[in-house]
N, C-alpha and C positions, 0 to 999 in steps of 0.2 A: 407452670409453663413447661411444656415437653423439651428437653435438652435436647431431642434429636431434632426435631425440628427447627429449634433456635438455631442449633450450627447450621442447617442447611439453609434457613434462611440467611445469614451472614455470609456463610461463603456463595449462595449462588446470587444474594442480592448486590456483594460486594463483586464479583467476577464479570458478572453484565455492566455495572457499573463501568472497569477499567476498560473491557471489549469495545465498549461504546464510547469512551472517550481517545480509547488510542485510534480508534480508526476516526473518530471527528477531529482528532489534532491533524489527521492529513488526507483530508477527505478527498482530493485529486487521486492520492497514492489510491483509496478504496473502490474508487469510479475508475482509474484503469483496469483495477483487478474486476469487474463487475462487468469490464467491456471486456475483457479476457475470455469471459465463462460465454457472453452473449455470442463468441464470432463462432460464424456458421458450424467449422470442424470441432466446436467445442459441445455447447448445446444449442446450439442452433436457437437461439433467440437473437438472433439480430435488430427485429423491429426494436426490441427495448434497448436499445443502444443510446440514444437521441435522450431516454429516461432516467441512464444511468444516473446524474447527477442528484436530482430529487428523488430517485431508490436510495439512494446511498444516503444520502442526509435522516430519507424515515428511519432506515435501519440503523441508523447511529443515536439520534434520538428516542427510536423507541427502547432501544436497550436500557438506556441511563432511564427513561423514564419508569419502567419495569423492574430494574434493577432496585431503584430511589422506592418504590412502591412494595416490591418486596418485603423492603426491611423497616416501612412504616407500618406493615399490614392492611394498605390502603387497598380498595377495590378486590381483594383476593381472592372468589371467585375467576373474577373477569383476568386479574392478575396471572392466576396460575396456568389458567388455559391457555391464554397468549403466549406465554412461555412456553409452557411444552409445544405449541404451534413451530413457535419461532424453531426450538430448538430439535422438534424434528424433520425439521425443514435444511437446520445447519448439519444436523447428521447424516442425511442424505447425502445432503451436498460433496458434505467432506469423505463418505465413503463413494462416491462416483467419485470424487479428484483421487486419492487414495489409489483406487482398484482401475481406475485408468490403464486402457494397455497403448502403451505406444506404437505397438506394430500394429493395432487395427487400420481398421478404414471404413470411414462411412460414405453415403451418400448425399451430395447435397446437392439441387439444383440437378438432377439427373448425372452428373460428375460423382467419381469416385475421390475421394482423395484420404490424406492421411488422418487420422484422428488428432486433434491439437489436445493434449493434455498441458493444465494449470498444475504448475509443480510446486502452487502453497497455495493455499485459500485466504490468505490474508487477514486470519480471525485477530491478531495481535500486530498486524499489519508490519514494518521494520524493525516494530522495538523488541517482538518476541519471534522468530521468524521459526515459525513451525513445518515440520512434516509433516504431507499430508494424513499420515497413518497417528500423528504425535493428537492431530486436531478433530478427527474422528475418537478416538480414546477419550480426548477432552471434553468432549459432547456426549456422549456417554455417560462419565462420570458426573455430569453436570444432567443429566436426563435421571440418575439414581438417585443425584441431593433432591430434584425437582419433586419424584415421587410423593415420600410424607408430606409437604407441601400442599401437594396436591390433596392428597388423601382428606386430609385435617379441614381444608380450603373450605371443602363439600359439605364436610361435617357440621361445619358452622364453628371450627373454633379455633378460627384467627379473623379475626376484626381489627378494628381501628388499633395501633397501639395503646394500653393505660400508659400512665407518667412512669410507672414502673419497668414496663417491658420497653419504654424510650432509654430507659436510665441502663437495663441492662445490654439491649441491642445494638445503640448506636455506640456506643463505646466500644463493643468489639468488633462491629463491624470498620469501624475509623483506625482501632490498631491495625486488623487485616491488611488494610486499605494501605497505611503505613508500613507496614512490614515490606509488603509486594512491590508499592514503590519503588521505597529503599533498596532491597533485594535484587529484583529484576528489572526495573525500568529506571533507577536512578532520576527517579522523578515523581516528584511529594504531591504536585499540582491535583490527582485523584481526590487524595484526601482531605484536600481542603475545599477543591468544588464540592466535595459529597455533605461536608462539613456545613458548608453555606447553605447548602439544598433542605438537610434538614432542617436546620434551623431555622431560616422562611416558612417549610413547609409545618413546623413547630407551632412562630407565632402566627399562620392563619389558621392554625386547629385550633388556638387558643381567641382568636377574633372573630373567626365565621362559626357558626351551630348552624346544624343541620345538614338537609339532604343534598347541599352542594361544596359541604367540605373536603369531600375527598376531591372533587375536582377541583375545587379552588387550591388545594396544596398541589395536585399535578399540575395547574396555570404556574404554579414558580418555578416547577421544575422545569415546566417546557420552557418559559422564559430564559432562566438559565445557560438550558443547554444550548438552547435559539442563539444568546449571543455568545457563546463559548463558538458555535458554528461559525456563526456570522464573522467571526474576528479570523479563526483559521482560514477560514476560504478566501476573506478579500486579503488577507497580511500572509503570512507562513503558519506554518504547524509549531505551534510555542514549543514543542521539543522536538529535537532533530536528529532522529537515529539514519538518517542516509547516510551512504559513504561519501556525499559531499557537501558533509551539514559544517558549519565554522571550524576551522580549526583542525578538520582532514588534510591533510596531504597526498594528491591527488595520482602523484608518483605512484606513493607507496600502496593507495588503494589499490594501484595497476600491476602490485607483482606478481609473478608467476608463484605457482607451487615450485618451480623448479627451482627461481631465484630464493626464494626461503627456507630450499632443503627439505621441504614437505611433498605427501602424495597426492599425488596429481587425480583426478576421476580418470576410470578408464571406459573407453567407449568404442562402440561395435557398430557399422554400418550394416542393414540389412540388404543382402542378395536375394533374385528369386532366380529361381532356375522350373525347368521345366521338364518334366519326365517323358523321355521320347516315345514311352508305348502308349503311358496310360493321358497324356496330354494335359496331368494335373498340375498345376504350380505349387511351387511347396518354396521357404525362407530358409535361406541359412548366413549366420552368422558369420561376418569378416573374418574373424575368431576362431570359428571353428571351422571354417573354407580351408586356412592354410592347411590344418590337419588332414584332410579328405580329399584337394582336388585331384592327384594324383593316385587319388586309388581308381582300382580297374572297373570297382564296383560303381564308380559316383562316373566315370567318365565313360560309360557304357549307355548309362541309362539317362542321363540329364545332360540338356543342353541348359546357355544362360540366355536369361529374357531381359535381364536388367540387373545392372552393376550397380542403378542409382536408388537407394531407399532410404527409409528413415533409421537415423542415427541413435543406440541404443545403448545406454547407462547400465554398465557391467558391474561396477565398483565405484562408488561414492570418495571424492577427496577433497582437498583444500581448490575453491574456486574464489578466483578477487575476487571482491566487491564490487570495484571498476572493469568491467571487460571489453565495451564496446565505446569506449570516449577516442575517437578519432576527428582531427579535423583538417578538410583539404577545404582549398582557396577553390577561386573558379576557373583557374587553369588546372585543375585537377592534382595539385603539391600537397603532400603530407604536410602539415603545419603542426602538426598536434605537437613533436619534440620541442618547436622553435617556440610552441605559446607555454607549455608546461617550464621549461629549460631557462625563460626570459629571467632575468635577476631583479626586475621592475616592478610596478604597480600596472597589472592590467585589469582594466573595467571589461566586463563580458556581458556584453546584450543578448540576453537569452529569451529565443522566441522559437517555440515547436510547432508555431502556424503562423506565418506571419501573416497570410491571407487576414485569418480572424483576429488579431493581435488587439490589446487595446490602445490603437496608435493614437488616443486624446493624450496620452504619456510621451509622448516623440518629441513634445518642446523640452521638455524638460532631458531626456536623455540626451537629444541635442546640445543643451546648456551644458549641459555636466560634461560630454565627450568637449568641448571645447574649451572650454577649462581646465581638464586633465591634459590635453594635449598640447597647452600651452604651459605647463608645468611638463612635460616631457614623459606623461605616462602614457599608457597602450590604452587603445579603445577598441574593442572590437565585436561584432555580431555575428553571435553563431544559431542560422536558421540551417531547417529544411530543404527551404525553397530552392527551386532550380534558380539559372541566374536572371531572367527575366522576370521573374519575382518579384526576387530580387532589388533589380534593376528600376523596376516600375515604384518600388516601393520609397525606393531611396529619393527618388523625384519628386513624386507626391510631397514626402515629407522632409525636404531637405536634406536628406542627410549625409554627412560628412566625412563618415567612419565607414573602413571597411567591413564588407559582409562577409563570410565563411561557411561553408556547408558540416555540417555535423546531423548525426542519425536523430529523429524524429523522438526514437522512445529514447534515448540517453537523454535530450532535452528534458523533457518531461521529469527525470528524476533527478534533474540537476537543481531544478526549481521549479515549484509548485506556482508557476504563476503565467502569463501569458501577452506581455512578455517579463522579464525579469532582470532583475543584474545582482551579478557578481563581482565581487573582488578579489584576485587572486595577486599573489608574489612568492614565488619560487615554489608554485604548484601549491602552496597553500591559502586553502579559505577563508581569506579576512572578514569578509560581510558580505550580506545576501542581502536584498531587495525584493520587497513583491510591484505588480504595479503600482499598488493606490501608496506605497512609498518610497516612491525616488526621492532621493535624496538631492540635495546642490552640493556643491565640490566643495565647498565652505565646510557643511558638514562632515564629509567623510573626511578632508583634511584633517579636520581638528580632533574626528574620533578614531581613523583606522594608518592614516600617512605618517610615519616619522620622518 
């Protein structure tokens, strides 16, 4: 067996593997960043917008299924091509996020406007939270393991695994798998799915002969991964690197660089000005405007066309977590101190559409807000919606709790669900809820109330 090629098959079969399951532990998180890349100033794909959902699912399962296959030797022709597809497809990607300039401007729809650049591509999605330049290098490195792989693929000499090359492969791939965990994600859950997969995929190589073995071992994997999905999507992401996952402090998520004694990012608005003979527009920097407006040279020759442009990252610093969690009532009242500040138990109805909401859950949040409220604790819902929304909604479905306005994508990262609930006391995260688990007040009483 070629040593160079064994490592490369362990680390790039073990790498796809974690790729593919961090972003299916939060696969909402992975379909906004996908709706991110689709919006017109980005790449102008918008029609696939509507498709995010089921892109993001293939691309998460096909990773682990490739990944899983890999280090079986299964399919490896077919194997190795699809990979390098996939991953010169993620290199691109991540060198256009990368090489982004934010002072462009393109066109869309006959309108000029600014270029939107994605300022992570979300290959490790919250739990490794890459640079774009950190996740280009990554794909690279993982496009040179791919090589011999490939090489050898063609040649004919990598087939099914023997008992022998199971005995030495899967055991370092499962330490890898262990380590990276441990290491970086503080979280084992990789190497035990990888664990399970094999092993399935183990006893049908030992059950099925012949020409449908290798796919009958890809049938467990995709089952597998099928309901590893299936549970994240309708429940939460079994791990929770957000800054409002259990047990955050929602305050503290919120501090400034200034309140921590750390530096701050510094950042530069773009000016254009216009050159009076030659009628050219030309940019210059907030920054470097104070330097210049007052020389005889700049105030001879340029007038200004526009004060207003896009905002430009000079120096990299400490940015919260939390930036954008505000919430005003519908007389327009900050409330965000008053609900963070409270010394109580507040339940939070969290819906980033209530239009689309799955309000077949509304008795049940009913039940539960009526039972906290009768026990003296806070109830309260923070959509989107304007207040006739609102309004309309709360009629339909009874409801008894007040409503609150809060930003759309802070929702969204509060909880992966639609709608959802929270429990919070003294700005810290007691328990989270998807829809298909509301809980009764019975419950939470007895597992989060003292």
């Amino acid at each position: 067996m070629n040593i160079i090629v064994l490592i490369c098959r362990v680390l790039v079969g073990g790498l796809f593997i974690v790729s593919g399951l961090i972003k299916a532990n939060d696969i909402l998180g992975f379909v906004y960043k996908l709706q991110e890349y689709f919006e017109p100033a980005a790449l102008n794909l918008d029609y696939l917008a509507p498709y995010a959902l089921p892109l993001a699912i293939f691309i998460c399962i096909g990773e682990i299924l490739l990944g899983v296959a890999v280090l079986m030797g299964a399919m490896p022709r077919l194997t190795s091509v699809l990979l390098l597809v996939m991953l010169l497809f993620f290199t691109w990607l991540t060198h256009h996020t990368a090489s982004c300039d934010p002072l462009a401007t393109v066109v869309v729809d006959g309108q000029e406007m600014a270029v939107q650049c994605v300022l992570e591509c979300g290959c490790f999605g919250n739990a490794i939270p890459l640079t774009p330049w950190q996740s280009f290098w990554k794909d690279i490195i993982l496009l040179v393991l791919l090589i011999p792989i490939l090489v050898v693929s063609f040649r004919g000499k990598i087939a099914l695994n023997t008992a022998k090359e199971d005995r030495i492969i899967y055991p370092c791939a499962l330490i890898l798998l262990a380590l990276f965990g441990y290491l970086m994600l503080d979280w084992l859950f990789p190497v035990i799915f990888t664990a399970v997969c094999l092993l399935g995929a183990h006893l049908i190589k030992k059950v099925i002969q012949g020409k449908f073995t290798e796919w009958a071992m890809a049938g467990v994997v995709l089952i597998a991964s099928g309901a590893f999905q299936f549970y994240t999507l309708e429940y939460l992401p079994l791990k929770d690197w957000r800054p409002y996952a259990i047990g955050n402090n929602i305050k503290e998520q919120m501090r400034t660089a200034e309140e921590l004694g750390k530096e701050a990012p510094v950042y530069a608005i773009q000016y254009t000005f216009t050159n009076i003979k030659t009628k050219k527009d030309t940019t210059i920097l907030s920054s470097d405007y104070l330097e210049i407006y007052n020389k005889p040279w700049f105030t001879a020759n340029y007038e200004v066309k526009s004060w207003e442009g896009n905002q430009v990252k000079l120096k990299d610093g400490y940015v919260p977590p939390i930036k954008d969690f505000a919430v005003y009532n519908y007389d327009n009242e900050d409330m965000t101190e008053d609900i963070l500040s409270y010394t109580g138990y507040t339940f939070l109805h969290i819906s980033n559409d209530l239009t689309n909401a799955r309000a077949s859950v509304q008795p049940k949040l009913n039940s539960l807000a009526a039972a906290a409220q009768k026990e003296g604790h806070r109830f309260i819902a923070l959509t989107n919606a304007d207040f006739n929304t609102a309004d309309t909604y709360k009629h339909a479905h009874q409801v008894a709790y007040e409503f609150m306005m809060c930003d759309q994508t802070e929702l969204k990262i509060i909880v992966r669900s639609n709608p959802g609930l929270v429990l919070i006391k003294n700005a810290t995260v007691l328990g989270m809820w998807s829809a298909r688990s509301i809980p009764n007040y019975e419950q939470v009483k007895s597992d989060l109330i003292r």
